[in-house]
C-alpha positions as CSV (number, residue, x, y, z in Angstrom):
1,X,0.0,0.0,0.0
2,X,1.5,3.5,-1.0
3,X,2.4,5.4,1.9
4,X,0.9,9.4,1.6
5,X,3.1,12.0,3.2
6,X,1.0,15.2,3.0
7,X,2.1,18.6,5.1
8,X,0.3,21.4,5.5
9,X,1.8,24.5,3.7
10,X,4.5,26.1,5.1
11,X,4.6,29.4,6.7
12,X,6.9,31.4,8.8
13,X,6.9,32.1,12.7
14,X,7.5,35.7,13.2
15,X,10.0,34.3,15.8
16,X,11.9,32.3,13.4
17,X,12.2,34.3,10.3
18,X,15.9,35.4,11.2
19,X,16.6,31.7,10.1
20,X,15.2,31.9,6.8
21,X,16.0,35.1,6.2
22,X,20.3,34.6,5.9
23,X,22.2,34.9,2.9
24,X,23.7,31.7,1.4
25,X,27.6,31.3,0.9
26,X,28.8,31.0,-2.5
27,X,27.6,31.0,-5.7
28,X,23.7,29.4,-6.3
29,X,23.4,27.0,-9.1
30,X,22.7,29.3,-11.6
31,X,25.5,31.7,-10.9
32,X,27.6,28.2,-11.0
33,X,25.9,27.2,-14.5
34,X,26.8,31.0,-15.9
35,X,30.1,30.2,-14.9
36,X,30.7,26.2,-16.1
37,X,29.1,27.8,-19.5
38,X,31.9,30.5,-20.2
39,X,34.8,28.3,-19.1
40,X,33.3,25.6,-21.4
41,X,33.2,28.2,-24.0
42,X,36.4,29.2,-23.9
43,X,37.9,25.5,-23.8
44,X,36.6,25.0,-27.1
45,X,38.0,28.4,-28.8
46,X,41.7,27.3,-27.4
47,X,40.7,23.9,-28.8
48,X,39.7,25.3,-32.3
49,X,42.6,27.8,-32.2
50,X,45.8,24.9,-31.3
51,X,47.4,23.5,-34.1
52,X,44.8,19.9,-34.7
53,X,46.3,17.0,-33.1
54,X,48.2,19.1,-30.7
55,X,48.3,18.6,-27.0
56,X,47.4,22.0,-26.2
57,X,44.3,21.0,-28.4
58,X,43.6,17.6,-26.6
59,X,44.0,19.3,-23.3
60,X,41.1,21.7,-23.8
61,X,38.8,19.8,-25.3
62,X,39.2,16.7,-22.6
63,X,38.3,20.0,-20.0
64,X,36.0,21.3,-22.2
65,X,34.3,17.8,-21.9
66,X,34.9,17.7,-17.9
67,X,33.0,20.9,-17.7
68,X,30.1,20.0,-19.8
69,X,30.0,16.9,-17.6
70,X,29.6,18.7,-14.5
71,X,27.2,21.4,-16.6
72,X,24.8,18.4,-17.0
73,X,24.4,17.7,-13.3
74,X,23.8,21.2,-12.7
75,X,21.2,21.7,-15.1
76,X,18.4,20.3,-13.0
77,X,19.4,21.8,-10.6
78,X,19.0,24.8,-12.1
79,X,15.3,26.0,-10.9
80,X,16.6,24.9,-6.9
81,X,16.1,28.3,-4.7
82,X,19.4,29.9,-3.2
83,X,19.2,29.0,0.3
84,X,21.6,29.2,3.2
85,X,22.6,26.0,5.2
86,X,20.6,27.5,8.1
87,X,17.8,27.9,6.1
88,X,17.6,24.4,4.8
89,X,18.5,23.2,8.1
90,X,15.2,25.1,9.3
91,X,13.2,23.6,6.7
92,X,14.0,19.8,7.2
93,X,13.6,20.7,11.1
94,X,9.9,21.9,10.0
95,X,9.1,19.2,7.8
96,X,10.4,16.3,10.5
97,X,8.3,18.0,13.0
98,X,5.4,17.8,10.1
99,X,5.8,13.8,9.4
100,X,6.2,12.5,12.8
101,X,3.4,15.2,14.3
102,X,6.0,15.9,17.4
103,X,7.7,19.3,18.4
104,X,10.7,19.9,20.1
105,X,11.0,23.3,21.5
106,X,14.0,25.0,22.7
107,X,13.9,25.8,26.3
108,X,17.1,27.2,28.6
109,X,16.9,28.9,32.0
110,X,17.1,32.6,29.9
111,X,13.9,31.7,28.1
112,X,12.6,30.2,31.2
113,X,13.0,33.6,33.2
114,X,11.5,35.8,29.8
115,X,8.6,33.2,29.9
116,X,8.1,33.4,33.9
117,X,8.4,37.2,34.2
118,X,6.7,38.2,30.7
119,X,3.1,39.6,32.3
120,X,5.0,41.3,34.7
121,X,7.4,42.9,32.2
122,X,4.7,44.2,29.9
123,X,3.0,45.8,32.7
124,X,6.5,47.6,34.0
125,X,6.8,49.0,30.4
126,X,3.1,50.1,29.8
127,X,3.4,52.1,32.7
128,X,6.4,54.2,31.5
129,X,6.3,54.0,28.0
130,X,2.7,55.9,26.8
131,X,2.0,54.6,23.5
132,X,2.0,51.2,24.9
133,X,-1.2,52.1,26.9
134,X,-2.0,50.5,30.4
135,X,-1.1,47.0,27.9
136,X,-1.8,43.3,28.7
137,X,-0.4,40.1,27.2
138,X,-1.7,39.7,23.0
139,X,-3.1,36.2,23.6
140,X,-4.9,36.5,19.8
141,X,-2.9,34.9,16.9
142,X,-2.0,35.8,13.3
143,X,-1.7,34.0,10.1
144,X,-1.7,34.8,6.7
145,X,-0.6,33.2,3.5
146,X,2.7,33.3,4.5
147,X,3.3,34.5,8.2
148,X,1.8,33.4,11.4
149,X,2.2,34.5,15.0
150,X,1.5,36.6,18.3
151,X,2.8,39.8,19.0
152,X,3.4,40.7,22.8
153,X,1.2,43.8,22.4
154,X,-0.8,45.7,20.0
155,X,-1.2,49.0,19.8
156,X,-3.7,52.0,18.3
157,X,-0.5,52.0,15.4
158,X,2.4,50.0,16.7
159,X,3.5,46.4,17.7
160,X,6.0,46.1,20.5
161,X,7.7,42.7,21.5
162,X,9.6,42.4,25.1
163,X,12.3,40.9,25.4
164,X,13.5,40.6,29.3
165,X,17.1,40.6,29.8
166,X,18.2,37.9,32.0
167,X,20.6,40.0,34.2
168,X,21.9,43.4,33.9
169,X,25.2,41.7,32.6
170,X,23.3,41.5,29.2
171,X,21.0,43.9,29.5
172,X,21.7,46.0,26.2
173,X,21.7,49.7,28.6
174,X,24.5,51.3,25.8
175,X,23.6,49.7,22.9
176,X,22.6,52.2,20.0
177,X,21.3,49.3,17.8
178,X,18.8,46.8,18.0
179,X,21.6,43.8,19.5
180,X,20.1,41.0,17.6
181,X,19.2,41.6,14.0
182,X,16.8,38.6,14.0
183,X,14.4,40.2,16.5
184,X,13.9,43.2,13.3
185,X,12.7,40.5,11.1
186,X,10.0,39.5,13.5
187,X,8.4,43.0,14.6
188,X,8.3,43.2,10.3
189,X,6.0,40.2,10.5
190,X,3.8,41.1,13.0
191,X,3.5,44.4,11.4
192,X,2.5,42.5,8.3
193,X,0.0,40.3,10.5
194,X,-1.7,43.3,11.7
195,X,-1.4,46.0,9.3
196,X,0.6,48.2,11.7
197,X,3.1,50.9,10.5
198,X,5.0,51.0,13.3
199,X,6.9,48.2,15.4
200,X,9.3,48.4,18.8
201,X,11.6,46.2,20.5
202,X,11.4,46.7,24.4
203,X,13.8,45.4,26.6
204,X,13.0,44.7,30.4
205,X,15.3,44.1,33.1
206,X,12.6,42.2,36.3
207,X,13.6,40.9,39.2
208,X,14.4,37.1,38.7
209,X,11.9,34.7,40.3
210,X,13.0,33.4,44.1
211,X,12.4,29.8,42.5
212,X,14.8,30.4,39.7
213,X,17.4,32.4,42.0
214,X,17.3,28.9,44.6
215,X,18.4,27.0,41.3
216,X,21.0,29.9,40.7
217,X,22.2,29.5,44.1
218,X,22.3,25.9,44.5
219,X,24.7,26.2,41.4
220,X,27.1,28.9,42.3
221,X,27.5,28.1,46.0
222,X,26.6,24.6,46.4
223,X,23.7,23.0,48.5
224,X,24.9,24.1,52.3
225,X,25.1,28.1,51.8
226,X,24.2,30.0,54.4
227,X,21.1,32.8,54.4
228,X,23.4,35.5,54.3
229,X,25.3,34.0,51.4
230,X,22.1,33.8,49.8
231,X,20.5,37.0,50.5
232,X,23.7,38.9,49.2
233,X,23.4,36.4,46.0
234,X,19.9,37.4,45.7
235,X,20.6,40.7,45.7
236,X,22.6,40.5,42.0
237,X,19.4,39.5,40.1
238,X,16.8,41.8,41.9
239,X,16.4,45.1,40.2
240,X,12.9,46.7,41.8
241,X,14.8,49.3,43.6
242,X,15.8,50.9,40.3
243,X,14.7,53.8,37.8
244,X,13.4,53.0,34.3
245,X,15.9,54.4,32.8
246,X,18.0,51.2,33.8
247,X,15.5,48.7,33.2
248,X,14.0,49.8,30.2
249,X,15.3,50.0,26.6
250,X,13.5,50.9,23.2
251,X,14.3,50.0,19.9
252,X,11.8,51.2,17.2
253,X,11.9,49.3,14.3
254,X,10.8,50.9,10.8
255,X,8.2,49.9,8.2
256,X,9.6,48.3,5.5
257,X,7.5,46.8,2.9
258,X,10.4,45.8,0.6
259,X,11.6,43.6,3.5
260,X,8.3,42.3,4.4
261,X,7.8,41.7,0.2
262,X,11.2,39.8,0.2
263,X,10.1,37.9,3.4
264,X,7.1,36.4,1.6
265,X,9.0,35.4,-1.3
266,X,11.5,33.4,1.1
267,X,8.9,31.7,2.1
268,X,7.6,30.7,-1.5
269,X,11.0,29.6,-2.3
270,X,11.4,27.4,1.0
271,X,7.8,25.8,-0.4
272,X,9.6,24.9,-3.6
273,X,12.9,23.8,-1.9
274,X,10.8,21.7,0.4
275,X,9.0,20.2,-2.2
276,X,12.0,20.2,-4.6
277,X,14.3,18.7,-2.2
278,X,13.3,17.2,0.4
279,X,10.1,14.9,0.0
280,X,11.7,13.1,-2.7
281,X,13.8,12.1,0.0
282,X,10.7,11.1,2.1
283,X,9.1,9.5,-1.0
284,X,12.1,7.6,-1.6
285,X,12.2,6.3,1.9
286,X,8.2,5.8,2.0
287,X,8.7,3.5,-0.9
288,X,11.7,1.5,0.3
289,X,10.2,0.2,3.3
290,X,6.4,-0.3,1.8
């Protein structure tokens, strides 16, 4: 009996398209085809132009050959979308999660603390940043034809996403750009998800959870420390006795609907890579071990 593999189309998180978005290394196929093609060319011409029966002759025509063999692999190739390793690596992660119907999600104690201490962060903003409003956690989600996700908080005009530092060690306080480029192409998709023109990055520095500090300190100090060791250890990752000014940071992120264009035909081209490239692998598996 044939075994189906269907997936539903792909479509981008707005948290993920910094993967898809990278530029490949190196020349794509075409750009390699273009290339074969003149160096084949001009094989020939030295061949044609050395005496017949030469070696210079039979040496150019024997690589002229060699490059029209490796000009024939290419060729179907040809129509294959440019895409970077991490790209393609993204794409056979999504399409493994698609056929065995199981998600792995990446977890570490600084996403832990951004999940635990998101409400509380959104709230500390909205309160000293005005446009934001008196804000609450965006529990609705988007999807289109080729994004989908759920911006922290939506505005009259703007999107703004929080992302809470995990200590003021990496809290970006001097930075004059947005520290991770990846978090741009995001704010562009919920922008394109909600028809807003504007978008913002806020960075919040909260208080670490007691649980999460215990782990901390069970870590760094070992199981017998004493209270005072610990309350002085607390100390380093509580930050409500401070001003704003060193717990909040802005980024606003600009409109940009060549970006947001060229994000959408990424997205088309990972549809044909995935069906290009990588269920014929699938098929060719389904139909070994029928």
């Amino acid at each position: 009996m044939e075994q189906q593999i269907e997936l539903k189309k792909f479509r981008i998180r707005c948290s993920a398209i910094g993967a898809i978005m990278t530029e490949p290394r190196g020349k794509s196929i075409a750009e390699k085809i273009a290339d074969l093609s003149i160096q084949v060319q001009n094989a020939i011409a030295k061949a044609d132009a050395a005496k017949p029966g030469s070696k210079t002759e039979q040496n150019a025509r024997a690589k002229a050959e060699s490059l029209n063999a490796q000009l024939e692999k290419l060729y179907p190739l040809k129509d294959t979308p440019n895409l970077s390793q991490t790209c393609i690596s993204f794409l056979e992660k999504w399409v493994s999660e698609q056929v065995y119907s199981r998600r792995i999600e990446f977890t570490s104690k600084y996403t832990a603390k951004g999940e635990k201490v998101e409400d509380a962060a959104i709230l500390y903003a909205s309160c000293h940043i005005p446009e934001m409003g008196l804000a609450v956690k965006n529990e609705e989600h988007f999807i289109d034809e080729h994004f989908m996700g759920t911006p922290d908080v939506i505005g009259d005009d703007e999107v703004f996403d929080n992302k809470s530092s995990w200590s003021h060690d990496t809290f970006p306080l001097y930075a004059n750009e947005l520290p991770e480029s990846d978090y741009e192409w995001q704010v562009l998709g919920y922008m394109a998800l909600t028809g807003k023109t504007k978008g913002r990055i806020v960075y919040t520095l909260m208080s670490m959870p007691d649980e999460m500090i215990e782990r901390e300190a069970r870590f760094k100090l070992g199981q017998n420390f004493t209270q005072e060791q610990f309350t002085e250890f607390a100390a380093q990752f509580k930050y409500d006795d401070l001003p704003p000014f060193l717990r909040l940071k802005e980024f606003p992120i600009t409109y940009d609907p060549e970006k947001i264009e060229a994000i959408r035909r990424r997205v088309e081209q990972c549809r044909e890579y995935i069906n290009q490239n990588i269920l014929p692998i699938l098929h060719a598996n389904a139909d070994k071990y029928k």
